[in-house]
LOKOL-659735 format. One record per residue (C-alpha): residue in one letter; x, y, z. Coordinates in Angstrom, 2 decimals. Last residue first. Layout:
+-----+---------+---------+---------+
| res |      px |      py |      pz |
+-----+---------+---------+---------+
|   a |       X |       Y |       Z |
...
+-----+---------+---------+---------+
This chain:
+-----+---------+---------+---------+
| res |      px |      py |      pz |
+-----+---------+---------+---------+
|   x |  -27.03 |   31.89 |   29.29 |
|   x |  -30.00 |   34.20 |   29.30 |
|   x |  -32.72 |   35.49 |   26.89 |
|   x |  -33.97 |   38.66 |   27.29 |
|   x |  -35.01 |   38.71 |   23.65 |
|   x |  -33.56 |   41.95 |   23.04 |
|   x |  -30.24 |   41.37 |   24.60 |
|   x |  -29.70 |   38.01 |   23.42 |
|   x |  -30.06 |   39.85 |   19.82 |
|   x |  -27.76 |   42.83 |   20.84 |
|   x |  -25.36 |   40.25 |   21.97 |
|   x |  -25.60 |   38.36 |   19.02 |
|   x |  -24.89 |   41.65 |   16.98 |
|   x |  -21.77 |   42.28 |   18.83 |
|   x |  -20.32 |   38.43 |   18.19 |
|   x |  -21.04 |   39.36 |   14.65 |
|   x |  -18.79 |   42.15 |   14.57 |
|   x |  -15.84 |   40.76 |   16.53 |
|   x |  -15.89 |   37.66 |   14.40 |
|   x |  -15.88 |   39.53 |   11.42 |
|   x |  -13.26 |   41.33 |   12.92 |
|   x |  -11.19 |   38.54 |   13.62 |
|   x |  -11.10 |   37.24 |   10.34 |
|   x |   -9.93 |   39.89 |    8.74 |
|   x |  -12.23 |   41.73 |    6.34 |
|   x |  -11.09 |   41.72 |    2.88 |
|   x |  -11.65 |   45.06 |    1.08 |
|   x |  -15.03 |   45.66 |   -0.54 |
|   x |  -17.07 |   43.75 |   -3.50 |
|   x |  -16.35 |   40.19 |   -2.44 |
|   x |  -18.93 |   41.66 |    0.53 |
|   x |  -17.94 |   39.96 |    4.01 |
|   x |  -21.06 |   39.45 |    5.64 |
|   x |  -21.90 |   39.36 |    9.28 |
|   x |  -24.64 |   37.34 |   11.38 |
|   x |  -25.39 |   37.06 |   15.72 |
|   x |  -27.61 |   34.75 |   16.46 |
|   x |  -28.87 |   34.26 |   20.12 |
|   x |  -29.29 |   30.27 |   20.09 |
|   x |  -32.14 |   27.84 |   20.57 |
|   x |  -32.54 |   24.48 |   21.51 |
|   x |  -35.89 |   24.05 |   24.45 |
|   x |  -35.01 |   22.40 |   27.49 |
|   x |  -35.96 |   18.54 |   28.67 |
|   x |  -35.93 |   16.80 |   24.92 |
|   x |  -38.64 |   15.45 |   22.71 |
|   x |  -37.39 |   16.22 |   19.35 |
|   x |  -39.54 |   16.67 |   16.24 |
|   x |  -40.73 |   20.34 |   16.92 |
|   x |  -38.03 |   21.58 |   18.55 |
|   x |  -35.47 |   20.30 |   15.78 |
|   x |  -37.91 |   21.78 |   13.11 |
|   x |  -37.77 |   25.33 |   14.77 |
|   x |  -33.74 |   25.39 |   15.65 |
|   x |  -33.50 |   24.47 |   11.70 |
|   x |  -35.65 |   27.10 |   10.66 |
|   x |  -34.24 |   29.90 |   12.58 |
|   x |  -31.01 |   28.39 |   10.97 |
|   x |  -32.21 |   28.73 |    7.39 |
|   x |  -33.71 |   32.20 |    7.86 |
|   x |  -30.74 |   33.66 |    9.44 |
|   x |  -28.20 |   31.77 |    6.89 |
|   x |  -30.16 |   33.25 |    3.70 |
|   x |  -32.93 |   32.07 |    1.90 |
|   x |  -33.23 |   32.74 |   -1.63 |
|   x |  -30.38 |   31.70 |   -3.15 |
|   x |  -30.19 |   32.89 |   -6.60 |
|   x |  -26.38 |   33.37 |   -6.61 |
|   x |  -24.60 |   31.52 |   -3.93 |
|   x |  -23.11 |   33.16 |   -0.22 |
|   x |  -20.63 |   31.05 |    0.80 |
|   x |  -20.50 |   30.25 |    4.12 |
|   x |  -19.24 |   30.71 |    7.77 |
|   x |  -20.93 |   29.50 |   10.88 |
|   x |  -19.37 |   29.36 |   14.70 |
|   x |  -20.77 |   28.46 |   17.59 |
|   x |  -20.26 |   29.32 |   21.16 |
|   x |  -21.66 |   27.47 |   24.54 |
|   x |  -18.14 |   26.61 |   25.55 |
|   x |  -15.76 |   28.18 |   23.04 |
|   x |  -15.02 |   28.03 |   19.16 |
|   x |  -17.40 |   25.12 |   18.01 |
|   x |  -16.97 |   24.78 |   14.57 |
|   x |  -19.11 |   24.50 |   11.24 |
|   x |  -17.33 |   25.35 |    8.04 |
|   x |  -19.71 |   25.49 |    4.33 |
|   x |  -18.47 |   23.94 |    1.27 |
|   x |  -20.29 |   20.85 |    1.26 |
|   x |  -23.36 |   22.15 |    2.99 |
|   x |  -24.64 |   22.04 |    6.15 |
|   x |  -28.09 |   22.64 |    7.30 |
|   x |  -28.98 |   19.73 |    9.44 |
|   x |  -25.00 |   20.17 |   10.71 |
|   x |  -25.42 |   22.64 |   12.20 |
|   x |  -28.68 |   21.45 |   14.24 |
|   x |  -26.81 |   18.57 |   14.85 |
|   x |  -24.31 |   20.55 |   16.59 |
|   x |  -26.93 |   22.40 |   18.66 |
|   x |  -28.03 |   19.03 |   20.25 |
|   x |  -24.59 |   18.29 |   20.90 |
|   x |  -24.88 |   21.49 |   23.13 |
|   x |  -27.89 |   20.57 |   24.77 |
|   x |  -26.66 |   16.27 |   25.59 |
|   x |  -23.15 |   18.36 |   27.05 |
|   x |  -25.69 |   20.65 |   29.58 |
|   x |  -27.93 |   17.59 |   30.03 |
|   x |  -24.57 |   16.07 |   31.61 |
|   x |  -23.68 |   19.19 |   33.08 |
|   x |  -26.89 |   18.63 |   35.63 |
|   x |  -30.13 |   19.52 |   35.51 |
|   x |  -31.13 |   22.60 |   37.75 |
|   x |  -27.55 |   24.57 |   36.53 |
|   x |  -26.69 |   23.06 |   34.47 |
|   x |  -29.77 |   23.48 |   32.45 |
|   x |  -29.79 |   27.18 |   33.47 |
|   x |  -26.47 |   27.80 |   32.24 |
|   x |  -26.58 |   26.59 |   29.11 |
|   x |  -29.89 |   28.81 |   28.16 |
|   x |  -29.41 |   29.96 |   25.07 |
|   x |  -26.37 |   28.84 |   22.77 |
|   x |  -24.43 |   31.49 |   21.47 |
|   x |  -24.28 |   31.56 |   17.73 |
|   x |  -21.83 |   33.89 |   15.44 |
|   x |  -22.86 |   33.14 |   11.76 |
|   x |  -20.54 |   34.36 |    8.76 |
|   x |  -21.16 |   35.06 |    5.50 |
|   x |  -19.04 |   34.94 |    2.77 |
|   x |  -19.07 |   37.03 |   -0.85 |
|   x |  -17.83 |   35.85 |   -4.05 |
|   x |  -15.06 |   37.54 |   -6.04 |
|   x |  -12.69 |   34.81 |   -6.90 |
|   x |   -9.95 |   36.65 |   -4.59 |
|   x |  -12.14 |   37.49 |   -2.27 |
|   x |  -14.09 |   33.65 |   -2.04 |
|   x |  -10.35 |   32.05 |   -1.93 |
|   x |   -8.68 |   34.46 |    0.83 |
|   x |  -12.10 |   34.07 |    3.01 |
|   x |  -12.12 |   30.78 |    2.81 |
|   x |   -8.78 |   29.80 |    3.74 |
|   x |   -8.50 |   31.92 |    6.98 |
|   x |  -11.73 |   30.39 |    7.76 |
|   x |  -10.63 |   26.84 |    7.67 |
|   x |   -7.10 |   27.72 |    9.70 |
|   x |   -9.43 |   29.47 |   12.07 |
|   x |  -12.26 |   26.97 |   12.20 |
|   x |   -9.62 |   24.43 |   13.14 |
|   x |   -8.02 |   26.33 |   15.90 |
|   x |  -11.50 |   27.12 |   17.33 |
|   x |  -12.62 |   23.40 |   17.61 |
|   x |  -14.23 |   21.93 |   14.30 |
|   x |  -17.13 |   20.05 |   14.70 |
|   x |  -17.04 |   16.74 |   16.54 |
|   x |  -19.48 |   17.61 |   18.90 |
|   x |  -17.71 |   16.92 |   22.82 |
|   x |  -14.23 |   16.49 |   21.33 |
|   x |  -14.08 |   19.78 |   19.21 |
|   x |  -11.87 |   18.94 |   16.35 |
|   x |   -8.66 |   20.84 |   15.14 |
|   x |   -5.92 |   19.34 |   17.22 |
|   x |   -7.53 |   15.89 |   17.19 |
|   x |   -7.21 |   15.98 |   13.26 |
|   x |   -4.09 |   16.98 |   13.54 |
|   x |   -3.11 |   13.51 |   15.94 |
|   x |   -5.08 |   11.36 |   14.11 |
|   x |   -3.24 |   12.27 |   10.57 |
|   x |   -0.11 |   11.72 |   13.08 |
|   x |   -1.58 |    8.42 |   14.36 |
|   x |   -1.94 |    7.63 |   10.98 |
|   x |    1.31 |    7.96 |    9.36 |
|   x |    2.63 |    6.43 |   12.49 |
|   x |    0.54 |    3.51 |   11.30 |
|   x |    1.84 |    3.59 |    7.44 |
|   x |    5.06 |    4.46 |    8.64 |
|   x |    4.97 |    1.24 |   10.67 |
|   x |    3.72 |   -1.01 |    8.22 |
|   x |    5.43 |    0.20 |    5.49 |
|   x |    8.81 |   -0.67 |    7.64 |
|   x |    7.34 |   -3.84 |    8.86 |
|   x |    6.79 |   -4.85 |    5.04 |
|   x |   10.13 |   -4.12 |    4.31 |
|   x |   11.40 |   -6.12 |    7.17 |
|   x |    9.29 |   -8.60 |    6.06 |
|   x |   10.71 |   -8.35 |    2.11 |
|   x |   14.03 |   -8.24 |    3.64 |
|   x |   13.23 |  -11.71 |    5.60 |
|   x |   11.89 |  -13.12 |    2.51 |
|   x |   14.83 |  -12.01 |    0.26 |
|   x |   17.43 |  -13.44 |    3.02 |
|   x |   15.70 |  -16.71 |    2.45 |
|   x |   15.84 |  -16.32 |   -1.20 |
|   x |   20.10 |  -15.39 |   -0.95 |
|   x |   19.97 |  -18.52 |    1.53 |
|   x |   18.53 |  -20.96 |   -0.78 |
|   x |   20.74 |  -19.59 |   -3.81 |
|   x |   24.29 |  -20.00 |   -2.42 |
|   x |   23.11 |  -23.98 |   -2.01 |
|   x |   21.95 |  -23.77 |   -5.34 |
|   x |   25.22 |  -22.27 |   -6.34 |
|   x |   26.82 |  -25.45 |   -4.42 |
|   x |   25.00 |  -27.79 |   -5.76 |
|   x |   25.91 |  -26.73 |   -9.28 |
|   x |   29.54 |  -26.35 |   -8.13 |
|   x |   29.67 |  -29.84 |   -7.00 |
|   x |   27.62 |  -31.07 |  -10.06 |
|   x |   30.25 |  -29.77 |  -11.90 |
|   x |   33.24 |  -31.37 |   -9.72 |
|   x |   31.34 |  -34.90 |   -9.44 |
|   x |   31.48 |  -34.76 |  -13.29 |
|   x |   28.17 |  -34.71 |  -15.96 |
|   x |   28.79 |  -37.80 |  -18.02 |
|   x |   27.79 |  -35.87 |  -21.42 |
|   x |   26.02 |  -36.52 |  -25.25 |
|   x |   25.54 |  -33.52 |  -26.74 |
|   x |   23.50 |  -30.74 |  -26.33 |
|   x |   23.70 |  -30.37 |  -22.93 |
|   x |   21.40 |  -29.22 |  -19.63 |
|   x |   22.29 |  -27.73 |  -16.39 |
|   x |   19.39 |  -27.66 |  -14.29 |
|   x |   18.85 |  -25.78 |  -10.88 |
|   x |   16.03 |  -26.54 |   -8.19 |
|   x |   12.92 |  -25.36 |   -6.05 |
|   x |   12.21 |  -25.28 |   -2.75 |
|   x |   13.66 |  -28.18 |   -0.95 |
|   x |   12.97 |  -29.25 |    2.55 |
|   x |   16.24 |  -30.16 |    3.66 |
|   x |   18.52 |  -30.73 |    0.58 |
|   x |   18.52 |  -26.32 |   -0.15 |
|   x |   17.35 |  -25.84 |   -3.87 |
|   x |   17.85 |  -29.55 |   -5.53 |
|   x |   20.19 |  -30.21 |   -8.24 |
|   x |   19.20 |  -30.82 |  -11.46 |
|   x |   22.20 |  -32.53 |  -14.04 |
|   x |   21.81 |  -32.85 |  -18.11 |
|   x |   22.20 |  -34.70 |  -21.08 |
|   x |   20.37 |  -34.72 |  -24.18 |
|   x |   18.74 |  -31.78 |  -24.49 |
|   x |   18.20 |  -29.43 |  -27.72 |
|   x |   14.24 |  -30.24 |  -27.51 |
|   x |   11.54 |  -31.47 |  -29.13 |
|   x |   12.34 |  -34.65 |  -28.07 |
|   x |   12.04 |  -33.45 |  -23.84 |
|   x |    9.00 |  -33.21 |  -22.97 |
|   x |    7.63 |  -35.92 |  -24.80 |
|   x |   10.17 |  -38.14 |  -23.57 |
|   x |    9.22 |  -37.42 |  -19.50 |
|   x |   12.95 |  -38.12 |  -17.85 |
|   x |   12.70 |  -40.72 |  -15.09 |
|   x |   12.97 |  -43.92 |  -17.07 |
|   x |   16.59 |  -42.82 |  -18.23 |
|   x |   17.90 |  -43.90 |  -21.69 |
|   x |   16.92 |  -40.61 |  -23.78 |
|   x |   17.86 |  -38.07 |  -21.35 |
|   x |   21.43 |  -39.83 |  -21.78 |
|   x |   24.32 |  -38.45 |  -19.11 |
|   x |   21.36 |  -38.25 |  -16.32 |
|   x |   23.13 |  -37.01 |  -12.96 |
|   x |   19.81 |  -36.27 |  -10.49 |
|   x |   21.15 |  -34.16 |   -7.71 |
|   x |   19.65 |  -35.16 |   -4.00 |
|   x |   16.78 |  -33.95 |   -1.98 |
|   x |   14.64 |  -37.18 |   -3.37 |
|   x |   11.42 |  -35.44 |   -3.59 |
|   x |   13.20 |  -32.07 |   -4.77 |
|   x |   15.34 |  -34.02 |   -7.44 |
|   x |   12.50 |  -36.00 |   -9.00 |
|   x |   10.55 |  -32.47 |   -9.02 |
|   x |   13.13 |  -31.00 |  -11.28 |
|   x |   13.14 |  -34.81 |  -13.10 |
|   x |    9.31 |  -33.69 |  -13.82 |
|   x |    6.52 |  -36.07 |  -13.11 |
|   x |    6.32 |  -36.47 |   -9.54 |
|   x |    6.11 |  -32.94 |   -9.13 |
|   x |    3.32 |  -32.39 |  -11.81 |
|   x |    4.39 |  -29.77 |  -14.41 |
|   x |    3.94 |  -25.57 |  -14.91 |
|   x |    5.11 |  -24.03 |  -17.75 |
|   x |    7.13 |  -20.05 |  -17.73 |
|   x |   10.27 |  -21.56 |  -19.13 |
|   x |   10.07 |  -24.76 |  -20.74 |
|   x |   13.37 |  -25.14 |  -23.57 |
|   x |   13.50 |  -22.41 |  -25.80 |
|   x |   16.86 |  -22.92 |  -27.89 |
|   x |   20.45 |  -21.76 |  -26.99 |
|   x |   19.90 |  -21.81 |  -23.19 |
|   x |   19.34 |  -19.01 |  -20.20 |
|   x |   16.11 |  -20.27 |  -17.85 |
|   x |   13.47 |  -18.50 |  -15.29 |
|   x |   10.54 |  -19.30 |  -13.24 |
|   x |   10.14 |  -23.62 |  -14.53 |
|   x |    7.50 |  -24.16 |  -12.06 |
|   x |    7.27 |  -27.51 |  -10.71 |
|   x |    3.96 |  -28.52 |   -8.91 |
|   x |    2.97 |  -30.08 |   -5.83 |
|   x |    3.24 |  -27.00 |   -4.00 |
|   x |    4.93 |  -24.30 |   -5.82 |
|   x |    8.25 |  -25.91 |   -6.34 |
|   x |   10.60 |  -23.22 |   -8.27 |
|   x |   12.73 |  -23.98 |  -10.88 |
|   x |   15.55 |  -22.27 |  -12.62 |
|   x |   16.94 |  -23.51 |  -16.12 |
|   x |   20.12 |  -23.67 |  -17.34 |
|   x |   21.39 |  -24.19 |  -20.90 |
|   x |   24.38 |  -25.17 |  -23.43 |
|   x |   26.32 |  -26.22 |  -20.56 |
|   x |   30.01 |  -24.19 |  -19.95 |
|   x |   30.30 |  -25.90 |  -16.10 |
|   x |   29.40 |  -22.63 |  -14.03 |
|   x |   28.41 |  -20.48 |  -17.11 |
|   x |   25.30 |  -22.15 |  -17.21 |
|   x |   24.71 |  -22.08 |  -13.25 |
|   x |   25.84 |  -17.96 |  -13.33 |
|   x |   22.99 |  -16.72 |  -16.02 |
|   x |   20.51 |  -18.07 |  -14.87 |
|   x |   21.41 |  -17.97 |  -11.13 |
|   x |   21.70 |  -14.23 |  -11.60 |
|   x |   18.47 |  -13.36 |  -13.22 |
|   x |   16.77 |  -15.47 |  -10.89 |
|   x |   17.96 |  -13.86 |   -8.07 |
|   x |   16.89 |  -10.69 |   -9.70 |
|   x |   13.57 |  -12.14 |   -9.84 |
|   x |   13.20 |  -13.08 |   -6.12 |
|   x |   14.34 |   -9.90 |   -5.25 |
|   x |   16.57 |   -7.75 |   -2.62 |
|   x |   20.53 |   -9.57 |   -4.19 |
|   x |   23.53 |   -8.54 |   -2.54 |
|   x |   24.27 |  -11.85 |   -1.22 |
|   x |   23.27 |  -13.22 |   -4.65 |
|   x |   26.21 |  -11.40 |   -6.17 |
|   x |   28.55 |  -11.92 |   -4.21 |
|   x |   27.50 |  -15.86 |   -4.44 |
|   x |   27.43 |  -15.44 |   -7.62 |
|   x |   31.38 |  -14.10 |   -8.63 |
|   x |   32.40 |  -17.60 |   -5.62 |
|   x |   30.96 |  -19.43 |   -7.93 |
|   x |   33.00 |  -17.83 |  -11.35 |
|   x |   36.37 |  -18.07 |   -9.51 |
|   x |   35.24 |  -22.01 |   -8.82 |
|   x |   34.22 |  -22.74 |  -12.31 |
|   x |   37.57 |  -21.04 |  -13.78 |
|   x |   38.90 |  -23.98 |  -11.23 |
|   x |   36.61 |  -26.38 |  -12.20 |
|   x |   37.06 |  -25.63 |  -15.74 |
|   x |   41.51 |  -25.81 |  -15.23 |
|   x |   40.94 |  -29.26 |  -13.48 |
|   x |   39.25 |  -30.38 |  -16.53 |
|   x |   35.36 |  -30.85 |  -17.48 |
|   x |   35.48 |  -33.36 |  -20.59 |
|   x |   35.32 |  -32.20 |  -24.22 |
|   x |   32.34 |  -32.25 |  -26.46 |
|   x |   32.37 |  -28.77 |  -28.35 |
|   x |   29.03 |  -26.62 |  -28.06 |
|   x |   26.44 |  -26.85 |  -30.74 |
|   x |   28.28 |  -29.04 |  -33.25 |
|   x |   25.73 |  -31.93 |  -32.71 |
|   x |   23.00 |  -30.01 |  -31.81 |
|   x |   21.12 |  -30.21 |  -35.48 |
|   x |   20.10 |  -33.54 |  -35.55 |
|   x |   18.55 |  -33.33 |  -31.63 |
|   x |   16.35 |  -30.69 |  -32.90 |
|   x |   16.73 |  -27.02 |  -31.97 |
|   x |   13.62 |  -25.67 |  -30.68 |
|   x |   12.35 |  -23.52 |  -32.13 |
|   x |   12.95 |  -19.54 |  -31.89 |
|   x |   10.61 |  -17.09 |  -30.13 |
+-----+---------+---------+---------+
């Protein structure tokens, strides 16, 4: 970044003339240019970009700076001059001749920086300035302001601080209309986010048994589907476990369907004892259950052995009215034959469970 020009070296910076009918004029063609362009404005920092730009070229100043208040500080956002001037620095309210003209709501017209008790000397030395005008951001309740600044010695006019007041004027409502597009914005998000949501609720409510939380039949199907196309095609086998709880009827029956729902989430957290990341638990029908895995190499236990277990561990540690158990019922689709569909596997296993209920006389 460039120094900043001393006062010895401004001199010949910009020609000292006065601001004619024909500059207020050009001035007014060039206001009327921003506040198009500030109307279409959707951000606080292209607003800034524009007022920059537009309050220098507005009465032909060698700089202009853009100020925000953030609360009892001034906070010089954005400028466009021939030397560095303060952009990006923070200052006291009471302090700063930005904050001077946010206090007092009205423009502050200093034709000598060097002869007015307001203006901070320290600040301003190093710098090209030696006149200038800030106008307030909106008179009631200001939030920020515009300076024009010189390098020469100048009696800003009532027709440039005019148009200077009246960018700023232009500018409060473009940053109002930014924070009402920024909520509508938000709102928008907002919305899409929840409808986003209720639709992500809405699937998953499609595919999950209410009563146990497993997948419901449509879920374990689109699951299934899924796994046995992947494990074929990567040559791995599945298995697949086709459970019907024992005894639903009986406990009813002679204890009511409320012990009936406490039996089959009882069976769901048997499931789910033995669950592993890739394997699908679902709950396809009243008192049915559904198992599917991937078989892994060195296993030594398979799905039989691990469920008996589970249903004999649950027993053990639970005190509850009824025994858990299930007729079992267990198929496997070999990676080394054709694939099986989906439904036949289910067939198949559904056939062995019956033979199993069958031979242990047990009843629904």
């Amino acid at each position: 970044m460039n120094a900043p020009l001393s006062s010895e070296s401004t001199a010949s910076c910009s020609p000292i003339r006065e601001f004619g009918e024909a500059d207020y004029v050009d001035g007014m063609e060039r206001l009327v240019h921003a506040v198009q362009e500030l109307s279409l404005a959707r951000s606080l920092p292209e607003i800034q970009r524009i007022v920059r730009t537009r309050a220098r070229e507005l009465t032909g100043c060698d700089g202009a700076t853009f100020v925000l208040r953030d609360n009892d500080n001034c906070y010089y956002a954005d400028e466009d001059a021939i030397a560095p001037l303060w952009k990006g620095n923070r200052f006291p309210i009471n302090i700063c001749i930005s904050g001077w003209a946010m206090l007092n709501r009205d423009a502050a017209i200093i034709p000598d920086v060097f002869r007015d008790p307001r203006i901070p000397q320290t600040l301003y030395r190093p710098t090209f300035v030696k006149s200038l005008v800030m106008v307030p951001i909106r008179k009631l309740n200001p939030i920020g302001a515009i300076g024009n600044y010189w390098a020469y010695q100048h009696a800003p006019s009532e027709q440039e601080v005019r148009l200077l007041q009246a960018l700023a004027d232009s500018t409060s409502i473009a940053m109002e209309n930014v924070g009402v597009y920024s909520e509508l914005e938000q709102r928008v998000r907002d919305r899409t986010a929840a409808l986003e949501d209720a639709n992500e609720e809405i699937r998953r409510l499609s595919v999950t048994d209410e009563l146990t939380g497993l997948n419901n039949r449509r879920g374990f199907y689109l699951l299934a589907e899924q796994k046995l196309r992947g494990t074929h095609h990567l040559g791995r086998s599945c298995v697949l476990a086709f459970l019907d709880v024992n005894g639903l009827k009986r406990v009813n029956d002679e204890q009511g369907h409320d012990a009936g729902d406490a039996l089959i989430k009882d069976v769901a957290e048997v499931l789910r004892s033995i669950e592993r990341d890739s394997d699908i638990l679902a709950r396809i029908g009243g008192d049915e259950f559904c198992v599917m895995v991937t078989e892994i190499d060195g296993e030594t236990s398979t799905l039989k052995e691990r469920l008996d277990e589970a249903f004999c561990s649950f027993n053990a540690t639970r005190i509850r009215p009824y025994r858990v158990s299930a007729s079992i019922g267990i198929v496997r689709a070999s990676a080394s034959g054709g694939a099986p569909s989906l439904d036949q596997l289910l067939a198949d296993a559904d056939a062995l469970m019956y033979e199993e209920k069958k031979a242990n006389g047990s009843s629904r």
